[in-house]
C-alpha positions as CSV (number, residue, x, y, z in Angstrom):
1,X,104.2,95.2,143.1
2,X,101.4,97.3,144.9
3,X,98.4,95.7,146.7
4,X,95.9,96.2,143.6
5,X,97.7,95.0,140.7
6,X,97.7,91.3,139.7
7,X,101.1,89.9,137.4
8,X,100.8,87.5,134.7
9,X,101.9,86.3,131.5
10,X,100.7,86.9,128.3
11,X,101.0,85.8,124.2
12,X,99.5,88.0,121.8
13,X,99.8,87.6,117.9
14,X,99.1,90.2,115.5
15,X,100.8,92.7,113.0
16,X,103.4,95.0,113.9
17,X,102.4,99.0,113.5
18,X,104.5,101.2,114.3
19,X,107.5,101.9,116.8
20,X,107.0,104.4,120.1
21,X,109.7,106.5,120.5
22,X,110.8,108.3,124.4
23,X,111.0,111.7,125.1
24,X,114.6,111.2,124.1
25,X,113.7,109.8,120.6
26,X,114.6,106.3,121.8
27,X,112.2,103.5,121.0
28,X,110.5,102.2,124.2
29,X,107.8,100.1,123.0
30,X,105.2,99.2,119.8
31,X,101.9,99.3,118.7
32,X,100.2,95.9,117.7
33,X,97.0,95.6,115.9
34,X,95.5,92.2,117.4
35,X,91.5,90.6,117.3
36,X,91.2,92.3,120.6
37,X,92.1,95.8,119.2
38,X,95.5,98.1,118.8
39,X,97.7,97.6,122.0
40,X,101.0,99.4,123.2
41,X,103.3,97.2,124.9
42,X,106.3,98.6,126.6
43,X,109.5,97.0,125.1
44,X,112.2,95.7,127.8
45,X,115.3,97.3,128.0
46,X,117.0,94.7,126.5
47,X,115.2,93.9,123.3
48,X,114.6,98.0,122.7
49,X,118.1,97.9,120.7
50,X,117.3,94.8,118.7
51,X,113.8,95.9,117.8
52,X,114.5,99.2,116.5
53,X,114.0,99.7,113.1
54,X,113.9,95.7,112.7
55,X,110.0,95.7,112.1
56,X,107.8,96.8,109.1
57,X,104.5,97.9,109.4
58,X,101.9,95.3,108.6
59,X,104.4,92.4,109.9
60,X,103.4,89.5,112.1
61,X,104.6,89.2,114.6
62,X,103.9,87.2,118.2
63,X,104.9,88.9,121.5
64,X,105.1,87.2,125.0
65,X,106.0,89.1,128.5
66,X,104.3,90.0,131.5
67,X,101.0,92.1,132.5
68,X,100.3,93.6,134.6
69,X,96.7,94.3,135.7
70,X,95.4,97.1,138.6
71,X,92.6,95.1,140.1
72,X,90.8,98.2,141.2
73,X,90.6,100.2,137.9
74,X,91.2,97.0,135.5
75,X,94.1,99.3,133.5
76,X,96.4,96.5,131.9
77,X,99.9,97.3,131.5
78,X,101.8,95.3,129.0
79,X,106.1,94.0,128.8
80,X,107.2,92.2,126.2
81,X,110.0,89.9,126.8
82,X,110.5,88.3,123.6
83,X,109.3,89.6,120.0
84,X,109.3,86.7,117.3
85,X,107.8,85.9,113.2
86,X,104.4,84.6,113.6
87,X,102.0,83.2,110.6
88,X,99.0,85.1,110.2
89,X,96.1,84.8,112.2
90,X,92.5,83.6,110.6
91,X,90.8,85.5,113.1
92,X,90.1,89.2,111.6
93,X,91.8,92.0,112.0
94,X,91.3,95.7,111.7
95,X,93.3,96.8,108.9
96,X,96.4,98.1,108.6
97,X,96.6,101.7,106.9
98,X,98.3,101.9,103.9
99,X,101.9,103.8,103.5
100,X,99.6,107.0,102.1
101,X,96.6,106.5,104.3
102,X,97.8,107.0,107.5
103,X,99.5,110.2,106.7
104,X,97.0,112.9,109.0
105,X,97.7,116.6,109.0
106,X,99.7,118.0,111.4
107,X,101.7,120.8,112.6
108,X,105.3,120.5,114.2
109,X,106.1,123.6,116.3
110,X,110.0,123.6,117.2
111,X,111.0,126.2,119.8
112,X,113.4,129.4,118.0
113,X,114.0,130.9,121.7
114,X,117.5,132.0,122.3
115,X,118.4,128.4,124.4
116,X,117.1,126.4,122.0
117,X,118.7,128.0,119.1
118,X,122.4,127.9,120.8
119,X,121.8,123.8,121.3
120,X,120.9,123.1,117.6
121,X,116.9,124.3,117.1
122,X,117.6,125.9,114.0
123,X,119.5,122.9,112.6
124,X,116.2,120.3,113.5
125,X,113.6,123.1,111.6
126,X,115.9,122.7,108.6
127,X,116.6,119.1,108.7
128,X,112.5,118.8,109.6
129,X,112.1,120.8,106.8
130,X,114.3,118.9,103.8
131,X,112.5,115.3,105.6
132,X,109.7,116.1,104.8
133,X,110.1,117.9,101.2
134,X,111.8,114.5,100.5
135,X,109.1,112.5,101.4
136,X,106.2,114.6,99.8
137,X,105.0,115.2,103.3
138,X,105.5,119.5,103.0
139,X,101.5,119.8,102.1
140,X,100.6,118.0,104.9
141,X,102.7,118.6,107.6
142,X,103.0,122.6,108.8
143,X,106.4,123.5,110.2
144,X,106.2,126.4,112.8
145,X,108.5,128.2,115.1
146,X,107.4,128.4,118.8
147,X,108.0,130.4,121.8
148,X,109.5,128.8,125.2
149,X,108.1,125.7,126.4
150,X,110.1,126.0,129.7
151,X,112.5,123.3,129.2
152,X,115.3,125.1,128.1
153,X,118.1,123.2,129.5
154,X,116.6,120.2,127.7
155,X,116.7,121.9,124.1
156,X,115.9,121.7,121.4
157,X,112.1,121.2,121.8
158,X,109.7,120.3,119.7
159,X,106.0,119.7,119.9
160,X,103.9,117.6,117.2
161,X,100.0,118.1,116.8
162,X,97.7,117.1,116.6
163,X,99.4,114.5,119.4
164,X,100.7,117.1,121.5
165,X,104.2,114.5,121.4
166,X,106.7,117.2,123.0
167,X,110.2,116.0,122.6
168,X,113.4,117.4,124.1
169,X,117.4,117.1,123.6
170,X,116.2,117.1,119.8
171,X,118.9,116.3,117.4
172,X,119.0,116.3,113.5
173,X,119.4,112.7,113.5
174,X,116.0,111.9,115.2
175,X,113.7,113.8,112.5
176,X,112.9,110.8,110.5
177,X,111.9,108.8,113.5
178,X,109.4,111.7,115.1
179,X,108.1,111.8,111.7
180,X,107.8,107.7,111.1
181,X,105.9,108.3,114.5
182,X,103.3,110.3,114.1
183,X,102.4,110.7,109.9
């Protein structure tokens, strides 16, 4: 621990948003709506297996771990320990957008460059492609082929506006989490 940060524990006690997902399209912590705001708290490595795809969005849920807090710039950095059911909380809270209300437009650009191509690129464009006519999402979500991004041993890459998410060692398998993520 480094002279200007400060540990200690916390308990906070809202609903659950949504899961965020590593470079590597691993879950590695959530979003929590609480009556002090939305927070991200990092997951620990052990509870990132049993968390994944456990929660729904709009679930209560209470978290306890450990902060930590940089005394000179007051940044908090939060760890949960231990996720567990929690009864709703009287005290208000911002709400919670609704399955079609927190769909925002968006573009996904996934690299066609020859490296990219040879490790699956073409494969994630289609798969990004049927995801999303399934879900209705085609209108709202532009697909688009990209140029090099410089990572090419790490392909496929993808990069997801407007959050400017760039993800790499893209597989088929992982479209339905990037999209979860961000529409």
């Amino acid at each position: 621990m480094g002279k200007h940060t400060k540990k200690s524990d916390f308990t906070l006690s809202g609903r659950f948003l949504a899961y965020i997902l590593s470079k590597g399209c691993n879950v590695k912590g959530i979003r929590l709506t609480t009556s002090q705001g939305e927070q991200y708290i990092k997951l620990a490595k052990s509870l990132r297996p049993v968390c994944s795809d456990i929660l729904q969005p709009g679930t209560w849920i209470q978290v306890q771990g450990c902060q930590k807090v940089n005394t000179k710039t007051g940044k908090v950095k939060l760890k949960a320990r231990a996720i567990m059911p929690a009864l709703p909380s009287s005290a208000p809270l911002p709400a919670v957008p609704q399955a079609t209300g927190n769909r925002q437009q968006g573009k996904i650009r996934v690299c066609q460059k020859s490296s990219c191509r040879k490790r699956g690129s073409k494969q994630v464009l289609t798969a990004l492609n049927s995801a999303l006519q399934a879900s209705g999402r085609d209108k709202e979500v532009q697909l688009q082929a990209m140029g090099c991004v410089g990572k090419c041993k790490a392909g496929p890459n993808l990069v997801v506006l407007p959050d400017k998410a760039r993800y790499t060692k893209v597989k088929p398998k992982n479209v339905t989490d990037i999209l979860q993520q961000h529409f």
